[in-house]
C-alpha positions as CSV (number, residue, x, y, z in Angstrom):
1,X,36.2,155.2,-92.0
2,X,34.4,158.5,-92.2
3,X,33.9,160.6,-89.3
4,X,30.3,160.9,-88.4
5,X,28.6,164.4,-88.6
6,X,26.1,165.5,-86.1
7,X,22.9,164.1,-87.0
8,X,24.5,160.9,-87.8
9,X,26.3,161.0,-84.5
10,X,22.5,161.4,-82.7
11,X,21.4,158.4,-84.9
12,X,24.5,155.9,-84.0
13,X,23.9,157.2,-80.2
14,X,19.7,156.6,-80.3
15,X,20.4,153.2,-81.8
16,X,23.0,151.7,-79.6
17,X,21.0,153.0,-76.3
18,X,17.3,152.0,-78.0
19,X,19.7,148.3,-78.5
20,X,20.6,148.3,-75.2
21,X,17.2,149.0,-73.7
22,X,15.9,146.5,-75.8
23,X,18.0,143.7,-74.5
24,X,17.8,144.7,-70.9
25,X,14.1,144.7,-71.1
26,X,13.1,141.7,-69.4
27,X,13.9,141.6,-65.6
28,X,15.8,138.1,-65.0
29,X,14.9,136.1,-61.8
30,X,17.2,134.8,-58.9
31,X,18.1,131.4,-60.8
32,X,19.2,133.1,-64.2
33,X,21.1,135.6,-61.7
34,X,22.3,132.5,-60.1
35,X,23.6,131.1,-63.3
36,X,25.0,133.9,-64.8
37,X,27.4,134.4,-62.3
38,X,28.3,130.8,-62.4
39,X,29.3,131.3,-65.9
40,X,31.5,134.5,-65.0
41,X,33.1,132.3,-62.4
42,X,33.6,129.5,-65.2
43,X,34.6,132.3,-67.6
44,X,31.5,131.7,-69.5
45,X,29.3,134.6,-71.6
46,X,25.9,133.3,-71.8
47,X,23.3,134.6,-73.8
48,X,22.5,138.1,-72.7
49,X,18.6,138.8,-71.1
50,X,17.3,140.2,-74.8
51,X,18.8,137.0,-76.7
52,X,17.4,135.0,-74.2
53,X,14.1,136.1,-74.2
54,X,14.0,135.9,-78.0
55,X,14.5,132.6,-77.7
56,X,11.7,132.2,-75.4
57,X,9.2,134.1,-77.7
58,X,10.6,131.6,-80.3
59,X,10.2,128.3,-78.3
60,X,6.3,129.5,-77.0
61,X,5.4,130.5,-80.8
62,X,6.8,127.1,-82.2
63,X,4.4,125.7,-79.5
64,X,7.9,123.8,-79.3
65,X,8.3,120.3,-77.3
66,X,11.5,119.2,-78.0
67,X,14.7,121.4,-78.3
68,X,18.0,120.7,-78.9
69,X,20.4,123.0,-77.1
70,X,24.1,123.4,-78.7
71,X,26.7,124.5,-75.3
72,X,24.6,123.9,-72.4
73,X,26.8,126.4,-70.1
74,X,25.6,127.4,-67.1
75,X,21.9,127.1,-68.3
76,X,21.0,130.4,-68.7
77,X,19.8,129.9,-72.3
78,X,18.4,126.9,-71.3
79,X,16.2,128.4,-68.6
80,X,14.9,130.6,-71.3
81,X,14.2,127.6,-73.5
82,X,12.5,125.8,-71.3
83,X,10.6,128.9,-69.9
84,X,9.3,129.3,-73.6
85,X,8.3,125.4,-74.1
86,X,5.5,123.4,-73.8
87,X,5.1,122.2,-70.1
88,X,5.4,118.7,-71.5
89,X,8.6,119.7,-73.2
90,X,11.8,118.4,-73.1
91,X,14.9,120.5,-73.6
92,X,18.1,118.1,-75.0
93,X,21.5,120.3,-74.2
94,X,24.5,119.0,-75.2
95,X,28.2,120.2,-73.8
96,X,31.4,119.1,-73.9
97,X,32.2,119.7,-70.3
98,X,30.3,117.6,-67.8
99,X,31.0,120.6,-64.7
100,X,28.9,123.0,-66.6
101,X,25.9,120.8,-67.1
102,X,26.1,120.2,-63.1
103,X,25.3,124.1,-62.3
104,X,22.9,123.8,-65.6
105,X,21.6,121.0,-63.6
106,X,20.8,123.3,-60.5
107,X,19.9,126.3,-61.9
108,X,17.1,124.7,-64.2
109,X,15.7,122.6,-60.4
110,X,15.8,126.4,-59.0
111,X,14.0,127.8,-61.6
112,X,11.5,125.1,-60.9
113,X,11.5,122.6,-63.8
114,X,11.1,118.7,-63.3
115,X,14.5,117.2,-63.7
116,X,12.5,115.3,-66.4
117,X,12.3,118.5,-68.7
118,X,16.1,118.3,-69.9
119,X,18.2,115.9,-70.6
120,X,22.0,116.1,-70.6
121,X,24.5,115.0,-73.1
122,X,28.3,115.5,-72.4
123,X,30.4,115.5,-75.3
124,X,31.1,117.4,-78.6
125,X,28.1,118.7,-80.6
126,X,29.7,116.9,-84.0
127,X,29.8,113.6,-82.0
128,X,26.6,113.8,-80.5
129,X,24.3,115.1,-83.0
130,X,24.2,112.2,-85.6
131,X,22.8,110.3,-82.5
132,X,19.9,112.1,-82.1
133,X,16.6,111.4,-84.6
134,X,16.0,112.8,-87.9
135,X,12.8,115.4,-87.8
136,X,12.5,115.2,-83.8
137,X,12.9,118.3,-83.2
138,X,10.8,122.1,-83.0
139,X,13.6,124.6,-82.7
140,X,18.1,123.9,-82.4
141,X,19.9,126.8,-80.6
142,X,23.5,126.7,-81.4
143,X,25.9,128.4,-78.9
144,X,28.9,126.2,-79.4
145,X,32.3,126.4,-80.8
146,X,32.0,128.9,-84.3
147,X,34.2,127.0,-86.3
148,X,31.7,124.0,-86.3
149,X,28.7,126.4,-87.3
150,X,28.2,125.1,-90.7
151,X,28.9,121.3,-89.6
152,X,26.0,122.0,-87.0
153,X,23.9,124.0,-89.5
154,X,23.8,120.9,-91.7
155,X,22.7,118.7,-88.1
156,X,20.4,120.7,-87.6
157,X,18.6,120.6,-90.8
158,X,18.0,116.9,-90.2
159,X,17.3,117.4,-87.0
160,X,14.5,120.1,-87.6
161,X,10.8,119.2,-88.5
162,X,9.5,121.0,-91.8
163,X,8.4,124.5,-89.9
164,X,11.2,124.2,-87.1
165,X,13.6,126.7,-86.0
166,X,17.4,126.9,-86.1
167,X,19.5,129.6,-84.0
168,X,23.1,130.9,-83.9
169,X,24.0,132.8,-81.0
170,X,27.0,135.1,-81.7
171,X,27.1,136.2,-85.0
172,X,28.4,139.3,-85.0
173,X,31.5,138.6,-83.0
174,X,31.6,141.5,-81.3
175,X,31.7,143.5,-84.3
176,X,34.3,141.5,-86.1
177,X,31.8,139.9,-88.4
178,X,31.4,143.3,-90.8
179,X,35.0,144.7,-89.8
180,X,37.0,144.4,-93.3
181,X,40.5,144.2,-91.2
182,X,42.1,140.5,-91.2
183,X,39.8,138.2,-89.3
184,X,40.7,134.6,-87.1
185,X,39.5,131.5,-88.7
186,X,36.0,131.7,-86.4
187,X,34.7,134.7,-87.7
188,X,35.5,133.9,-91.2
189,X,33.6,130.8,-90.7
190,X,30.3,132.9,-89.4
191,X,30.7,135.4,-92.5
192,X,30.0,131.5,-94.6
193,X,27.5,130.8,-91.9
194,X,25.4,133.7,-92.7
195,X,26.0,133.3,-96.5
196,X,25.2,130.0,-96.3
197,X,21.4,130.3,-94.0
198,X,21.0,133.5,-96.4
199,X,21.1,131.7,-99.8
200,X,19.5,128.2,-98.8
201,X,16.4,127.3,-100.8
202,X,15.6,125.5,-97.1
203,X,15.8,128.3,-94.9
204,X,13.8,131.8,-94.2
205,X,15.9,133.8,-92.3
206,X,16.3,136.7,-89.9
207,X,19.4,138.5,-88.1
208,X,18.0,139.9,-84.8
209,X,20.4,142.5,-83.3
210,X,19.9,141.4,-79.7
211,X,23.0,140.4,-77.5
212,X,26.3,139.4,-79.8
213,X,23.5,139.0,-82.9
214,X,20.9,136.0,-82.8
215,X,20.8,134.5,-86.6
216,X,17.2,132.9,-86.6
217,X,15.9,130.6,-89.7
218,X,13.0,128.5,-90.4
219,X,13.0,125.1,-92.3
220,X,10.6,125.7,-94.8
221,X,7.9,122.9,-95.7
């Protein structure tokens, strides 16, 4: 790689602090604080406050009422959903570890949602997501394991009302997505990911640079 010369040294610099102030824009309240550090203590990384409030913006302009949510966590994303949704909504999170869903579980009743606004689904996302109804939903947030991406891109597709929203937390993997060294199996499979939402007649789609990258498409019409 090249060394940088001045300017371009100024540029990279403007744009990685600009990024950063940008995603630690929004001030987060006591039960996101609450359930981020339950996800440090669980060895978790949730969403970071930009990618979370993108998916807010995203839920409130899809006027969205149901959501499915791919890695429940702690339920910091899921806060953000729900903060985004319809006050009739319902937010359908789905995580293969039960423990998680249970601090998901408080942290959404301290944020002060009904406990009627999510419902909770332990078990894998490939398992679970054939169940759920073809259409049903306004927006699918994927934060699961990356080398079922494209298994889950093609759920959600069914999943998604013409108009609805898919998401991919993630997808720059820390860098490793555009680094041309020898790459594990996951990020290989996010490289087809993003080939694969990038080239579907299906899809129009947007890579937001907030948190780890937020890969955003809508199901066309």
């Amino acid at each position: 790689m090249r060394e940088l010369r001045g300017q371009e040294r100024v540029i990279t610099a403007n744009r990685q602090t600009s990024w950063a102030f940008a995603d630690a824009f929004v001030a987060e309240e006591e039960a996101l604080l609450w359930a981020r550090d339950r996800a440090q203590e669980s060895g978790l990384r949730p969403v970071s406050s930009g990618t979370g409030a993108a998916l807010r913006l995203l839920a409130a302009t899809a006027d969205a009422k149901a959501v499915a949510e791919i890695g429940t966590g702690t339920g910091v994303s899921g806060i953000y959903l729900l903060q985004g949704m319809r006050p009739d909504g319902v937010l359908t999170t789905v995580d293969p570890e039960p423990e998680r869903q249970q601090f998901a579980r408080e942290a959404f009743r301290a944020a002060g949602f009904a406990t009627n606004r999510a419902r909770f689904i332990p078990g894998r996302a490939l398992d679970v997501l054939p169940r759920l109804a073809d259409g049903g939903y306004d927006l699918v947030f994927c934060d699961g394991d990356r080398l079922e991406s494209l298994d889950c891109l093609a759920e959600s597709l069914r999943l998604l009302r013409p108009g609805g929203l898919v998401c991919f937390e993630g997808v720059f993997a820390d860098g490793r997505t555009i680094d041309s060294a020898a790459q594990p199996a996951e990020v290989l499979r996010l490289r087809e990911l993003l080939r694969a939402v990038r080239e579907s007649q299906e899809l129009m789609a947007t890579l937001l640079p907030v948190g780890d990258g937020l890969l955003c498409a809508v199901r066309r019409g």
